[in-house]
Structures are given as C-alpha cells and as structure tokens.
N, C-alpha and C positions, 0 to 999 in steps of 0.2 A: 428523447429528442429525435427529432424525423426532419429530414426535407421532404419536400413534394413527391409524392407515390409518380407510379408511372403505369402502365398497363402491361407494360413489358416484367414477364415476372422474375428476370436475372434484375434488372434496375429496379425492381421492388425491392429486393433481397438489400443491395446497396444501399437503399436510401434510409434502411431501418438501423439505429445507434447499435453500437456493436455492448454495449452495457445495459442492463435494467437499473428499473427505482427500486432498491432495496428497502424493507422495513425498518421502522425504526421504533420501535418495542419497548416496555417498560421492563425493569432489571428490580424485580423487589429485594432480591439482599444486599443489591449494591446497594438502594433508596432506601433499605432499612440502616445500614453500617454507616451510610454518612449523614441522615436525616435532611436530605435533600431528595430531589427526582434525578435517577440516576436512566437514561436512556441508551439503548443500544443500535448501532447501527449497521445492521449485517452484513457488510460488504463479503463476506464469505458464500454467499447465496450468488454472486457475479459469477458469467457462463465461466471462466478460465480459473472458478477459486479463493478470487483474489479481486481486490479493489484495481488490482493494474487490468480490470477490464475498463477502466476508466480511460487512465491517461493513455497508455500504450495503446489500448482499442482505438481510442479516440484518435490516437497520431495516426496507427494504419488505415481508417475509416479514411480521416483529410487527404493522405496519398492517392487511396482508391479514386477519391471522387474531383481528386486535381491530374489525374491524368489522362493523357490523351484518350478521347475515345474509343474503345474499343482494345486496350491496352491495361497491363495490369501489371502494378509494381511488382517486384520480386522483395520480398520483406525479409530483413538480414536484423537479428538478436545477438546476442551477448550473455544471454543471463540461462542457465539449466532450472532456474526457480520459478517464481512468478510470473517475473517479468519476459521472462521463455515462452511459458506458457499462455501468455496472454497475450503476444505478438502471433503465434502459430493458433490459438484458437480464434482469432480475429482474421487474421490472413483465409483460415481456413473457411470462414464464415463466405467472406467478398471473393474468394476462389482466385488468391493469389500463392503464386510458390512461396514459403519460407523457409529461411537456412536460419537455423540455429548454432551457435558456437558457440560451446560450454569446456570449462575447466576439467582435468582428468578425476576429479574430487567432487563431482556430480554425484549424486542416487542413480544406480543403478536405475530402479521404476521408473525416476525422470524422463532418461533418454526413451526408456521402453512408452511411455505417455506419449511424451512429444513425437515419437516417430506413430504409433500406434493409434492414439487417440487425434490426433491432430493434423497427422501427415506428412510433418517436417520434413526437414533432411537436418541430421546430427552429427558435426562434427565437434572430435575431442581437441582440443589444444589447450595445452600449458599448461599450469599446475594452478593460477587463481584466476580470478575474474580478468581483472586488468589484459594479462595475455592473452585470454580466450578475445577480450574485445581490441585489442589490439588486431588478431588476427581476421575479426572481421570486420572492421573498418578498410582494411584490408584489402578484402575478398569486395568489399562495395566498390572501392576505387579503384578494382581491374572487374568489373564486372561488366561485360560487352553486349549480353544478350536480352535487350531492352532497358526497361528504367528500375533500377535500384531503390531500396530505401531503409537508413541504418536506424532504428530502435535502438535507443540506450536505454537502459532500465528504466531512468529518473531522470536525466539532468537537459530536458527539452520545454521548452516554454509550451508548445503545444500540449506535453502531458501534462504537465502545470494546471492548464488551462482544464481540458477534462476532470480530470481531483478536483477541481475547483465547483463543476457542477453538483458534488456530493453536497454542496453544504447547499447549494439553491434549494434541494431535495430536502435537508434536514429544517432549514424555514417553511418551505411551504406546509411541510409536515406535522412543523409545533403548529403552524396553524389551523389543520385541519381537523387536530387534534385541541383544539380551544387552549392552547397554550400561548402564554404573554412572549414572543422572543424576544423579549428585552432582557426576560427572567434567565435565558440561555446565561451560563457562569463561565463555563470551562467545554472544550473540546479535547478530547486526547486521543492522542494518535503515538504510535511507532514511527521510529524517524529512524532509516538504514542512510540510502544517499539523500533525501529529504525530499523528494520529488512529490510525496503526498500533504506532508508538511506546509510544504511550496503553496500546494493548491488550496489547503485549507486555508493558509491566511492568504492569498487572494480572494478566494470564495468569500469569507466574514467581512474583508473590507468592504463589499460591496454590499453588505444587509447592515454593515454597523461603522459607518463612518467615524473618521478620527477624532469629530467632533462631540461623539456621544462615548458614553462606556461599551466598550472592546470585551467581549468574552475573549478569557485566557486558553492560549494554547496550550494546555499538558505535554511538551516532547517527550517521551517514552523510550530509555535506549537500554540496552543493557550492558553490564561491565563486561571486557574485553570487543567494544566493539562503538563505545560511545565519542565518535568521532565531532561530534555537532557539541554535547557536554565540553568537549575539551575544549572545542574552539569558541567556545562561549566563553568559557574561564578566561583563554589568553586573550581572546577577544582579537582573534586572527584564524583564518580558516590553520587546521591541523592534520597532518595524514598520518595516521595512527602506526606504527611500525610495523603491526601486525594483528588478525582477529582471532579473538581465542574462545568469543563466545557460541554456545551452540546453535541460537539464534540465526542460522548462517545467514537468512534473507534481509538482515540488518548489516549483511558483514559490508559494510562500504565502509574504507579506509580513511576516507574524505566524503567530505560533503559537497553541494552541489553548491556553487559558489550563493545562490540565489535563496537557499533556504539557510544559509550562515546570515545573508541580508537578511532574509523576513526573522530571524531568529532575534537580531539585534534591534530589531526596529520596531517588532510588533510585541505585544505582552506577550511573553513566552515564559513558562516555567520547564524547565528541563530537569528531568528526572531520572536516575539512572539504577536499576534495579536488577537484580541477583537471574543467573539460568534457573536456578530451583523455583524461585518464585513465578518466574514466568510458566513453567510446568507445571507447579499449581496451581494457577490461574486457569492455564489452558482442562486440567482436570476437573476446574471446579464449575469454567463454563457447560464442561461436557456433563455435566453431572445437571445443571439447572437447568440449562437452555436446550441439552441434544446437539449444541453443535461441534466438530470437529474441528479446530484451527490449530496452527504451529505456532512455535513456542516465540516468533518473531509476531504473533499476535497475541502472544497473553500477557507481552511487555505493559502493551497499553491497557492490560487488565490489572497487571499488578500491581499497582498504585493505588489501586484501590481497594481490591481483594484484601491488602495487606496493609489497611491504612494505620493499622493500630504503631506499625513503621514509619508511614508516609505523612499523615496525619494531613492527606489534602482535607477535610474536612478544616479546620483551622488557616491552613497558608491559601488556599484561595476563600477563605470566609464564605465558606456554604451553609444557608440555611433552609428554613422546610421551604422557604420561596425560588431556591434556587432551581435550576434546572440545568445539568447535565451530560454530555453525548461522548460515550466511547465508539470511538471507531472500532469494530471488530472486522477486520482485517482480511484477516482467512488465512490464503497460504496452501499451497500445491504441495511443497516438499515432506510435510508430514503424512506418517503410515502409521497402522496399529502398534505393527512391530518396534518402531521406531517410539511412539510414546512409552511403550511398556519398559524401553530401556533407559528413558530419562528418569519416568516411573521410579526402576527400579535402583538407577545411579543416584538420585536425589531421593528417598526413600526416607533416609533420619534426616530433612532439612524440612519437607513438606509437611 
C-alpha cells in the first residue's frame, strides 16, 4: 500500500507502507497430515520480525502522515517484544524519535536491539507489561516537546485495521494462484491480547460476507496464558491472575475488549495447546521451511503439527478441496541460545 510519491526523497520515504506482501507458500506435511492444502503465510519475513509490522507500522505510518507539516510524532511503546520492536523499527523508518518502556524481565538482546538496531531510547520499569505501560502512558501525557504518540501492542482499531490488510494479501494471493477462495476453510493465528485476531476477522468479513460461508478462525493460545479461551468459556471477558506460559508474546492477561467480540460473533474455534508442543512446532518449521520463529508462533503451528491430538482435520471438516492458512507469525524475542533451552527443557515431551 502506497500514497502518492513525491519528488521530495524524505516524502518518498513516507509515503512507502511501513510492511511488505509476505508469501504465502504451500506446507506439504502440514497438506499431507491433514489431506487438505495447507498454506503458510510468512509474516516473519516483515522488516521488525513480526506481523506487528502491520498494525503497529501501520498506527505510526497514520501519525506520521496526520501531522503537522514539517513535524514528527515522538512514538512512545509499551512492549520489549514485538510490538517494541515494530513501533522503533517503523519510527526509525519515518525518522521519528521513539521511547520504549519495557518490564525489568525483558531479554537482555531486546533492549541491546531496540537501542542498537533501531535507535530507541529504553527504559526499565516495573516487573510486567501493565507497569511498564502504565508508566508510559505516562510519559505521553507529560510530554511537552512536540506531538506524542502512544502504541499499545494490540488493543487500537487502527492496528486492527492494518492485521486486516493481511487477509486482502491472502485473497488476492489464492487468486493469483488459481485457487477457488470460497475453498479457503480455516485461518489460524495466535491470539496474545488479540489485536491480530481482531484484524483477521475484520479482513474475511469483507471477502466473505455473513450471508455466504465464513472460513473459520483457529485461535491458537497456549496453557498458562489463554486468556480469550477462558473468556470464551465464561462468555465474559477474564483477566488471567497470572502468565506462566513461556510463550511470553502471548502473555496478555486480558484480551482486547474487541477480539472477546469478534470471538463470540464470528465462527471461531479456540484452541489451546502445550509450551512443548509449541517448541516443536517451532523445531519442525525450522527443520522444513529454514525459518526461525518463537514459540508464541509455533502455537498457531501446533494444532496442526500435532493433529493426531487436535484432530482439526475432522472438527473443521477438511477435505482434499479444502484450503487452509496458517499465520506464521514470527516473533523478535527468540535466540539460538534460547531455543536450545526449551530444546533441551521439553526434550522427553517433543
């Protein structure tokens, strides 16, 4: 997505989307285990890592280009994961300052990224997410030296709205690839505060009306951290008392009021699955595809990886005419180091 170029080459720079069109690829062992077409879609391959070059890109992109002329927001984060890194590598894109506030229970590499690779400025506060964004919400509304702009990870209708583009991407794409998307069955995604979630079932409403059949959303959470599951079940949003899964970029305690709605309203299957399985998921991408993603993306692999558990092949009735799309994620917070020790923690589970 592009506005009008300019000759000016800092408003060129501007006017180019802070996200690319990811591939979206055929998965033969996932299409061989469930005997459907099972498609991947790389959102790991986005400049920051991570599909939050989407929405978050996309919220600082709209500040950039709604402010005064000749002026340039100061972009203020919340998150040391993804959604950190994808406000500071997008800021850094449009050459605005950002401040990042991360919890004392950050990755080391993180801060050392986001100052290093990116430019930020990194501060520590509090011990979890909440505090740190407390404290810079903060920092927004005593911020004196121009115009501010606060990034929440997920729970923004603008970021919504960016997520939402992935799927126009994943239509145009069954079709350019002679694929029927009516055929489309199931989308699956990870669902932390649900801000991708969000966007995916905005995005389908608008290629598959209410009036026709609805591909199903797969939610993807893992145990100690499935806060959307819960409030499914009670059927009232739920704030989790605490996350104990290692998934951390899913660790949101609550959900975002907006994907508890699309959860209750739009077909949704909610899935909630093991840290071991998600790590080997994540090993067994890296083993077919080459690619690298955290274990808060091998969630939305595990369901399937592991169907002989899951058995989506039956509960969404998929057969050879079906068609398929896992979100593959991505994810910043994973290292070598760090794999080999889930690796080596889950070991007799994998």
């Amino acid at each position: 997505m592009t506005i009008a170029s300019s000759d000016n080459k800092h408003d060129a720079v501007v006017s180019t989307s802070p996200y690319i069109r990811t591939p979206l690829v055929y998965s033969h062992s996932l299409s061989k285990i469930t005997g459907s077409t099972v498609l991947l879609k790389l959102e790991v391959l986005q400049p920051s890592g991570s599909f939050k070059s989407r929405g978050i890109g996309y919220l600082v992109w709209q500040a950039v280009l709604n402010s005064p002329p000749g002026q340039k927001p100061h972009i203020f984060s919340s998150s040391g994961g993804n959604a950190g890194c994808a406000a500071a590598q997008a800021a850094q894109k449009y050459g605005c300052p950002c401040t990042v506030v991360v919890p004392s229970n950050v990755a080391p590499n993180m801060v050392t990224r986001l100052r290093d690779k990116y430019g930020a400025t990194v501060i520590l506060h509090g011990s979890m997410w909440r505090e740190a964004d407390t404290k810079v919400r903060q920092m927004v509304a005593e911020h004196k030296d121009g115009q501010a702009k606060y990034c929440p990870p997920f729970d923004d209708p603008v970021i919504w709205e960016g997520n939402s583009f992935m799927i126009d991407e994943v239509v145009e794409q069954l079709e350019e690839a002679d694929y029927d998307k009516s055929r489309l069955k199931a989308i699956s995604c990870s669902v932390g505060g649900g801000g991708l979630f969000a966007g995916v079932v905005n995005g389908l409403k608008r290629h598959y009306p209410l009036s026709g059949e609805q591909p199903i959303v797969v939610s993807v959470e893992t145990y100690g951290a499935e806060s959307l599951n819960a409030s499914i079940k009670r059927g009232e949003l739920v704030t989790l008392p605490k996350i104990t899964s290692i998934a951390s970029s899913l660790g949101a305690d609550r959900v975002a009021v907006a994907a508890f709605d699309a959860a209750m309203t739009y077909p949704t299957r909610s899935v909630v699955v093991t840290d071991a399985q998600t790590v080997g998921s994540c090993l067994r991408i890296l083993d077919e595809n080459r690619l690298f993603v955290e274990p808060a993306c091998g969630a939305a692999l595990a369901p399937w990886y592991y169907s002989d558990i899951y058995d989506l092949r039956s509960k969404l009735m998929l057969d050879a005419d079906s068609i398929s799309v896992i979100i593959v994620c991505g994810g910043s917070t994973v290292t070598l180091e760090s794999m080999l020790r889930y690796k080596d923690t889950f070991q007799d589970m994998l």
